[in-house]
LONU-924836 format. One record per residue (C-alpha): residue in one letter; x negated, y negated, z. Coordinates in steps of 0.1 Angstrom, whole numbers. Example, Ala and Ser with C-alpha at 12.3 -4.5 7.8 and 13.67 -1.06 7.14 Angstrom:
NODE  res  xx  yy  zz
NODE  A  -123  45  78 .
NODE  S  -137  11  71 .
//
This chain:
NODE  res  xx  yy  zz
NODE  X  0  0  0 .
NODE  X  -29  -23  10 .
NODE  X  -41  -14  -23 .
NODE  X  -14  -24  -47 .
NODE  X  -8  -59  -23 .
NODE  X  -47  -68  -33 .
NODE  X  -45  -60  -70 .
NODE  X  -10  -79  -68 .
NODE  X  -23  -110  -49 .
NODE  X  -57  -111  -77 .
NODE  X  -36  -108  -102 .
NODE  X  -13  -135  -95 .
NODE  X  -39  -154  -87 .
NODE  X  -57  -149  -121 .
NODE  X  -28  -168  -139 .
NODE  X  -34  -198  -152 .
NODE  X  -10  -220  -132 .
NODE  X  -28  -203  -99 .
NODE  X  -62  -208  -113 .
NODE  X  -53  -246  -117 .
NODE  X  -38  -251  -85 .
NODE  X  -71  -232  -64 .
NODE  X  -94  -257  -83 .
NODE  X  -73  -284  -80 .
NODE  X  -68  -276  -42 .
NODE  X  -110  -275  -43 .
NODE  X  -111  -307  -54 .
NODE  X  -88  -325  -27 .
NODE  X  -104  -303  4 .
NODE  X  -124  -332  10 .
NODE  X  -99  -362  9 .
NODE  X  -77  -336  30 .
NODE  X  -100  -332  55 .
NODE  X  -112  -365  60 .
NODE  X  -76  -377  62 .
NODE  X  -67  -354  88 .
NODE  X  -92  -364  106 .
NODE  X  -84  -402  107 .
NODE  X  -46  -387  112 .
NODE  X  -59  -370  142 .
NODE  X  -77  -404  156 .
NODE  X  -47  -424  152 .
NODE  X  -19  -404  162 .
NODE  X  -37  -379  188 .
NODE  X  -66  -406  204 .
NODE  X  -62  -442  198 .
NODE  X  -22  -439  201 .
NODE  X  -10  -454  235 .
NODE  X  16  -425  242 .
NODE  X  -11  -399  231 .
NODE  X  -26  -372  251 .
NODE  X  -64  -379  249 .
NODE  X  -55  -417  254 .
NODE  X  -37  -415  285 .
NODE  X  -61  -390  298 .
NODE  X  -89  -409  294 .
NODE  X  -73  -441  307 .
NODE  X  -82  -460  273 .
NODE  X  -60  -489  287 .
NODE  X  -77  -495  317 .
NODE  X  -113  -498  308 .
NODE  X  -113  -502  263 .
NODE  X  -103  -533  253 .
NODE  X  -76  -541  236 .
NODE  X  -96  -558  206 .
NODE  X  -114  -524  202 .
NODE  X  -81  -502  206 .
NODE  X  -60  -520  185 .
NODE  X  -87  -521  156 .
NODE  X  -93  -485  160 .
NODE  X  -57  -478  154 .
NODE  X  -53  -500  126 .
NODE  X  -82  -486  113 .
NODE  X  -72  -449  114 .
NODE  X  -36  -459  105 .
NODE  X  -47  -477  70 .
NODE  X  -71  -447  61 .
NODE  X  -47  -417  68 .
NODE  X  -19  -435  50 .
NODE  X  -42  -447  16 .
NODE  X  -54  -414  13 .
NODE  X  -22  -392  23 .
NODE  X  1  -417  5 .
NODE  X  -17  -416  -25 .
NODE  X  -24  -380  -28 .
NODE  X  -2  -372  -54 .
NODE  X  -22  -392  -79 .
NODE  X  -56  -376  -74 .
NODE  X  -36  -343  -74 .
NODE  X  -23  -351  -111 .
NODE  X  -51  -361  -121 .
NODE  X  -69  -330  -111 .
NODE  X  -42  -308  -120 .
NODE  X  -41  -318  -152 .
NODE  X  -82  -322  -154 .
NODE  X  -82  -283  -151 .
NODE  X  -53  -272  -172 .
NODE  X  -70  -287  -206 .
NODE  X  -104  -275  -196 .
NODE  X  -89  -242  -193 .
NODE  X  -80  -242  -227 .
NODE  X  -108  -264  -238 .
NODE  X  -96  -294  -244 .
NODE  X  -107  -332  -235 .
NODE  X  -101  -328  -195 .
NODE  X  -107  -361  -181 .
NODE  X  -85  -380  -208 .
NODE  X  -58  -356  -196 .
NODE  X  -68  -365  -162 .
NODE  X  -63  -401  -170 .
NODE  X  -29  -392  -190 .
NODE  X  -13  -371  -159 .
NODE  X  -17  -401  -132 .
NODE  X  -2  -427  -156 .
NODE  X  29  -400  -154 .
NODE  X  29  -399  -124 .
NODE  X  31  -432  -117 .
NODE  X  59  -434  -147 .
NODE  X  79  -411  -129 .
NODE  X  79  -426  -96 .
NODE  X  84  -462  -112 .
NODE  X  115  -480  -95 .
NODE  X  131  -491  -132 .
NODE  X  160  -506  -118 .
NODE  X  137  -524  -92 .
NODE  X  120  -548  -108 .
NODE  X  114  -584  -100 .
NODE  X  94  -609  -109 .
NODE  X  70  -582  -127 .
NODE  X  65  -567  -95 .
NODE  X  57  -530  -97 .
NODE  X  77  -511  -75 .
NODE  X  74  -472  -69 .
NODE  X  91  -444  -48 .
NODE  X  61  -436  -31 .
NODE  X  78  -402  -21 .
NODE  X  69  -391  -54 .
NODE  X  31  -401  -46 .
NODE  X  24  -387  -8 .
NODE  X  10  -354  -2 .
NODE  X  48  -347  8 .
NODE  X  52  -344  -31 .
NODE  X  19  -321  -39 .
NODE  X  41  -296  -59 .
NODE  X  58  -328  -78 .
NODE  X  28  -342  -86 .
NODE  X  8  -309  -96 .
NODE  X  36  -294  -122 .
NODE  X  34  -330  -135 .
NODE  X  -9  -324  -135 .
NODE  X  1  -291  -150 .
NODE  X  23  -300  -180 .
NODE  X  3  -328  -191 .
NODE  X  -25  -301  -193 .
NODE  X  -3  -281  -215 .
NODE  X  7  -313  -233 .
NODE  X  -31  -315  -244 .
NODE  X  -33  -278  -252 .
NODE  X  -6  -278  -279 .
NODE  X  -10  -316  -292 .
NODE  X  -51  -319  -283 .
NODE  X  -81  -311  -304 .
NODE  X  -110  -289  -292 .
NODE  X  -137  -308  -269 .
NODE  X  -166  -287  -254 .
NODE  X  -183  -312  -225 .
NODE  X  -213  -327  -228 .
NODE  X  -234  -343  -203 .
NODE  X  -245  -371  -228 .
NODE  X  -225  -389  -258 .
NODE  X  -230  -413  -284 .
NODE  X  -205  -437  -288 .
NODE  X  -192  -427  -320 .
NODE  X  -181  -392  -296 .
NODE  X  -166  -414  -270 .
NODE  X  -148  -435  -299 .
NODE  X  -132  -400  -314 .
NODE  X  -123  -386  -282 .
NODE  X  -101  -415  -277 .
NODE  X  -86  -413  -312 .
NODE  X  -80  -373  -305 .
NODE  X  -64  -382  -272 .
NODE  X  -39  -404  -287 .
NODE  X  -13  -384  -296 .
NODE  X  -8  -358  -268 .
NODE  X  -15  -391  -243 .
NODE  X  10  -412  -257 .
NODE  X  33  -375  -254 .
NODE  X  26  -375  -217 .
NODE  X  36  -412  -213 .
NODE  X  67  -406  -236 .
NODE  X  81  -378  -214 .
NODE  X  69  -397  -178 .
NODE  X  93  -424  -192 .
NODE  X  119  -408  -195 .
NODE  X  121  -391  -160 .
NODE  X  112  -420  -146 .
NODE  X  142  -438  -162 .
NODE  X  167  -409  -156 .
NODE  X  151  -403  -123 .
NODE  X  164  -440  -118 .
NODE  X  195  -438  -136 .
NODE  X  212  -411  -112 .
NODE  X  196  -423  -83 .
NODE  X  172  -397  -72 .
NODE  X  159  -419  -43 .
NODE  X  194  -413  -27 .
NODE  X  198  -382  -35 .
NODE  X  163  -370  -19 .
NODE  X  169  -395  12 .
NODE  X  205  -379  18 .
NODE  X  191  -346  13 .
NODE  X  161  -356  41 .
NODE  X  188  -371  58 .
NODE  X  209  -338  64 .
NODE  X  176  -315  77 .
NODE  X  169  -346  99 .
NODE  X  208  -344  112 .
NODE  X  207  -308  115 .
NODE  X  177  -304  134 .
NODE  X  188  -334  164 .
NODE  X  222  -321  166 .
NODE  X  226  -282  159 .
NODE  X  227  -262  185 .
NODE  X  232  -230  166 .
NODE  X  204  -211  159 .
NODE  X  223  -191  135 .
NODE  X  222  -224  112 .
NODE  X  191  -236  122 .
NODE  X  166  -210  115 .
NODE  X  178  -206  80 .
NODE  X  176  -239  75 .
NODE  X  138  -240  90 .
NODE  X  135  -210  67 .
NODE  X  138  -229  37 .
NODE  X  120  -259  50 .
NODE  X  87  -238  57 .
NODE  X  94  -221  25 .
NODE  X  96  -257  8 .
NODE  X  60  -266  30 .
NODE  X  43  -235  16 .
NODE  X  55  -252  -22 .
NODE  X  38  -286  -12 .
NODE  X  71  -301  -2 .
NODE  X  68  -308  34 .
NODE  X  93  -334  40 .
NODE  X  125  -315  51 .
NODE  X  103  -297  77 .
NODE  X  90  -331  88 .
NODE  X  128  -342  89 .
NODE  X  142  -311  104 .
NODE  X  117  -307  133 .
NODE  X  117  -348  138 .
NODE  X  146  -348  164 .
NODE  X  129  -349  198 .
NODE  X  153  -379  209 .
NODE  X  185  -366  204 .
NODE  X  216  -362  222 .
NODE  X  210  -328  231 .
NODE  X  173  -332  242 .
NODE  X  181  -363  259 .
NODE  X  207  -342  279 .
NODE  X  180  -317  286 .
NODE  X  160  -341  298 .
NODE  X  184  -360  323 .
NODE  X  196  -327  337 .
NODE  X  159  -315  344 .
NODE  X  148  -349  363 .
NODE  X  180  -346  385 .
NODE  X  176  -311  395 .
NODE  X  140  -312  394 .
NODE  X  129  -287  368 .
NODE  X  140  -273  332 .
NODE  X  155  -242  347 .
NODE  X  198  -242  333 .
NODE  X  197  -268  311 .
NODE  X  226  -275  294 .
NODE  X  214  -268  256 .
NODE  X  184  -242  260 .
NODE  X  184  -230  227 .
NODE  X  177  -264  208 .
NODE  X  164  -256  174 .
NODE  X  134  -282  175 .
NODE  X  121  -279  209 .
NODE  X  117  -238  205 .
NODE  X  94  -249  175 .
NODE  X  74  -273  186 .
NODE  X  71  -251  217 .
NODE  X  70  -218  202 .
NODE  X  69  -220  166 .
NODE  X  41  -244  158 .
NODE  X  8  -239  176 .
NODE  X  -7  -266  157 .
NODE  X  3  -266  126 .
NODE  X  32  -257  108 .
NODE  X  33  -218  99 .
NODE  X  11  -213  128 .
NODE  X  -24  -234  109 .
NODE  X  -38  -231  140 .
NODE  X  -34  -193  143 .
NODE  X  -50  -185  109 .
NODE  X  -80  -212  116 .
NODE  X  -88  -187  150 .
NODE  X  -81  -159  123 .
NODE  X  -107  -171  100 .
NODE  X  -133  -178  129 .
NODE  X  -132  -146  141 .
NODE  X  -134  -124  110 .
NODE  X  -150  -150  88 .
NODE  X  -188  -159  98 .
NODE  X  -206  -174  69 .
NODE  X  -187  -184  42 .
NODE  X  -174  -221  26 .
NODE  X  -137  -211  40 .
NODE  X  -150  -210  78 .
NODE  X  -166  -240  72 .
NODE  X  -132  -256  59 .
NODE  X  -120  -241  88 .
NODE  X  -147  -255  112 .
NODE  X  -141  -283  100 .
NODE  X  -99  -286  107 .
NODE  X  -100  -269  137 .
NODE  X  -100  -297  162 .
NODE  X  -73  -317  138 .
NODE  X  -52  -289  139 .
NODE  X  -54  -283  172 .
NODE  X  -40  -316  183 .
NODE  X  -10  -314  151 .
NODE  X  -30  -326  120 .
NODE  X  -28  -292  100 .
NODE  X  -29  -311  63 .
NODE  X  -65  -306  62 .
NODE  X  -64  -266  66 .
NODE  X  -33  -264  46 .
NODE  X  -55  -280  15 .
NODE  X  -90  -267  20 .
NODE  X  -87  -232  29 .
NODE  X  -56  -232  9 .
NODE  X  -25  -222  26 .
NODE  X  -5  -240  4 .
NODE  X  9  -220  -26 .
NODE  X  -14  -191  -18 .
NODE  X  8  -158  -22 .
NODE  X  -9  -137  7 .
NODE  X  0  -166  36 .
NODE  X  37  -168  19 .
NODE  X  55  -145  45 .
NODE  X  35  -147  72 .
NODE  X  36  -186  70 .
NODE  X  72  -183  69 .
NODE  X  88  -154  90 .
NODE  X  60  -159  116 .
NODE  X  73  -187  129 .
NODE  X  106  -176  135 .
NODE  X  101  -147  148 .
NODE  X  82  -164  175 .
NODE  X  110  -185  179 .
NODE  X  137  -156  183 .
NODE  X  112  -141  210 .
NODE  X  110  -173  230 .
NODE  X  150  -174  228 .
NODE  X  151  -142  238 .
NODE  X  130  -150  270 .
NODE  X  150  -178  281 .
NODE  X  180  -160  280 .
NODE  X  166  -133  305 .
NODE  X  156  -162  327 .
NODE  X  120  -151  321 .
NODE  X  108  -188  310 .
NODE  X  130  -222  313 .
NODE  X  135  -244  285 .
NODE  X  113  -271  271 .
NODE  X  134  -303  285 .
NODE  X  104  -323  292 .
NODE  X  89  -351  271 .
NODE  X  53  -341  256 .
NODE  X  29  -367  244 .
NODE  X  20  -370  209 .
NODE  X  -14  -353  206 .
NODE  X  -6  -323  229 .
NODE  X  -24  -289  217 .
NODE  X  0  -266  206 .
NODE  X  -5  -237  228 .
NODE  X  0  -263  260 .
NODE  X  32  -275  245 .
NODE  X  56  -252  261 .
NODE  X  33  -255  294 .
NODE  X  40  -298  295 .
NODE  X  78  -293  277 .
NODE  X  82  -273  311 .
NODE  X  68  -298  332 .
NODE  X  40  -271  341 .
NODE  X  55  -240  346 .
NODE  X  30  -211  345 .
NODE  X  54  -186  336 .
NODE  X  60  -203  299 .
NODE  X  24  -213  297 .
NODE  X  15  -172  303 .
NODE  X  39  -162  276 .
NODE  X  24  -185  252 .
NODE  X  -7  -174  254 .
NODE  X  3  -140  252 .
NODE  X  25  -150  218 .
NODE  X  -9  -170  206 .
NODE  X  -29  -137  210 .
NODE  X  2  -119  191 .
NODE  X  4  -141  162 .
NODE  X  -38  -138  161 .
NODE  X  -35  -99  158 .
NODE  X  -7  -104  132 .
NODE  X  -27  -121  113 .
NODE  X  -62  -105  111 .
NODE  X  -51  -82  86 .
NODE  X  -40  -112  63 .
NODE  X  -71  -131  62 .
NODE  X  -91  -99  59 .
NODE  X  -75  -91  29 .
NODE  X  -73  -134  18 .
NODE  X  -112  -133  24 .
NODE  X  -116  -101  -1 .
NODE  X  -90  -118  -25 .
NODE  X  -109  -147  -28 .
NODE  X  -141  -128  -34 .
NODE  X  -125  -109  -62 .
NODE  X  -116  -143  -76 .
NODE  X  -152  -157  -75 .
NODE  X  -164  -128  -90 .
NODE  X  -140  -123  -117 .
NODE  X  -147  -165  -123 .
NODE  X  -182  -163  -121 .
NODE  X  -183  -137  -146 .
NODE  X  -158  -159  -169 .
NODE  X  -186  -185  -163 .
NODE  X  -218  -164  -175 .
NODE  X  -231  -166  -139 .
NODE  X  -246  -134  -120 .
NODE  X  -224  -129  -89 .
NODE  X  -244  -127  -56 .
NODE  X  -225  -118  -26 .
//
């Protein structure tokens, strides 16, 4: 069985859309990492409701000049490189798909941004020649958006585009001919980035993707019913693993809602989370239970990795988005290792998860562990969540652990079998490439 999952997983990811998407994915490890990293500064350190800040008493002795620039600072990085993301992953995307069929790559590159930025063009927005864009269309919330866009201008230039072998020097008269080459399957790209852009504006896609948000954000503040919400977080983590991570961001965003509100009140009065009214809220079990750091459990495959993986450019990925993950800023993991759109973290990713989530239930219905009723600073490592959310019992904060080891074992297998994958992969590429293969 092991057998026929490998040979399944390679050759899915020998197809050309796969082979596009793990060199694109190479190409944005770094911005990923980097950008979690400043995400992890300014939401999990130089945040005044954060963990590490109020631990450390930053308001007491840092001054405010220094704090307040430190935020900004982290702030303005993580959101230029995050909001922007989709455009480096067009380009890319697109970059790879016509050098895989040997065509002019970087004019394609070039082509699939200006698509991009076609399609997420506000049409009916304009003033004063003011350019306006959905920028939903252009945050790493979008990668899957933004890479089938990379992808078809790619196959634009296979079917419209001349032949180009890359050189590392050319004469102008090359440069001038490239461009006139480019022309027509450029001026395709555009064409078609038009007119999604115009019929994305004409039926009012914003308001259909904001309603949409709207109802996973509704859902998860006010549904009390597992029975609705785990399918619902089902899809959402399904929709993450794509590159769409917005309706999980909106669905597990409802930490001040009625129902944990009422939680909360009824803890302080009777002094602990024991009988709360609503013990089964959908968000709270995963942030407590069904996170760990990361959405899909990031954190449990970056241990994963560490442990099986010694020397190798995916434990250094992992090295290096361990401590962002740790403290809730998974994007880095999710790009570099990848996680995203890989086939062999696609149930595990998904199911995982919940099933942690069903256990935890199951736990607080025996009275084993109270509910998480207690407000948790922003920053707080996952496996402590459930500890703090319980306002330190040790009887929640024993289970978790016990679930972390769980998850760890459940997912040895998986990256034993990711790290073989991928070395199948560099092998077969290698070979493509005329390279010997040294392992």
């Amino acid at each position: 069985m092991e057998k026929i999952i490998f040979k399944t997983i390679v050759r899915l990811r020998r197809l050309a859309f796969f082979r596009v998407t793990d060199r694109t994915l190479m190409m944005l490890m770094p911005l990923a990492v980097v950008g979690s990293i400043f995400q992890f500064l300014w939401q999990s350190v130089f945040s005044p409701t954060s963990l590490i800040s109020n631990i450390f008493y930053f308001d007491k002795w840092l001054p405010d000049q220094i704090f307040n620039a430190s935020w900004y600072a982290c702030q303005g990085v993580t959101s230029v490189i995050f909001g922007t993301f989709g455009l480096f992953t067009a380009y890319f995307s697109a970059q790879y798909t016509a050098r895989l069929y040997q065509k002019d790559a970087q004019m394609a590159g070039v082509s699939g941004m200006l698509a991009l930025l076609l399609c997420a063009y506000r049409f009916r927005d304009v003033r004063d020649f003011q350019l306006s864009f959905n920028w939903r269309f252009l945050n790493i919330n979008s990668f899957l958006f933004a890479l089938l866009i990379g992808f078809g201008t790619g196959l634009i230039f296979r079917f419209l585009g001349t032949d180009y072998h890359h050189r590392h020097a050319e004469s102008a008269q090359v440069i001038k001919q490239r461009a006139f080459n480019s022309f027509r399957p450029m001026l395709a790209t555009w064409l078609i980035g038009l007119v999604i852009g115009i019929l994305a504006s004409l039926v009012h896609v914003r308001m259909i993707a904001t309603n949409f948000y709207q109802f996973f954000q509704s859902q998860g503040q006010n549904n009390l019913n597992l029975g609705i919400f785990i399918p619902l977080l089902l899809l959402a983590l399904l929709l993450n693993w794509c590159g769409i991570g917005q309706p999980l961001v909106s669905l597990t965003a409802g930490g001040d809602s009625a129902t944990n509100v009422a939680n909360l009140n009824y803890a302080l009065t009777h002094g602990s989370s024991w009988n709360v009214p609503n013990p089964y809220v959908g968000n709270s079990l995963y942030q407590s239970y069904g996170k760990f750091g990361g959405n899909g459990l990031t954190l449990v495959i970056l241990i994963g990795i560490l442990i099986f993986i010694k020397k190798n450019d995916i434990a250094r990925v992992a090295r290096w988005s361990f401590i962002p993950t740790l403290f809730g800023s998974n994007q880095g993991a999710l790009i570099g290792l990848p996680i995203i759109l890989n086939p062999l973290f696609l149930l595990p990713y998904v199911f995982l998860p919940v099933v942690n989530m069903l256990l935890a239930a199951s736990m607080i219905a025996i009275h084993l562990i109270p509910a998480s009723a207690y407000n948790v600073l922003s920053g707080t490592p996952g496996p402590l969540y459930a500890f703090i959310a319980t306002n330190g019992n040790w009887q929640a904060l024993i289970f978790s652990m016990l679930l972390f080891a769980f998850d760890i074992l459940l997912y040895l297998p998986i990256v034993k079998m990711a790290k073989d994958v991928q070395d199948e992969i560099d092998l077969l590429n290698d070979e493509e490439a005329g390279y010997e293969y040294v392992k």
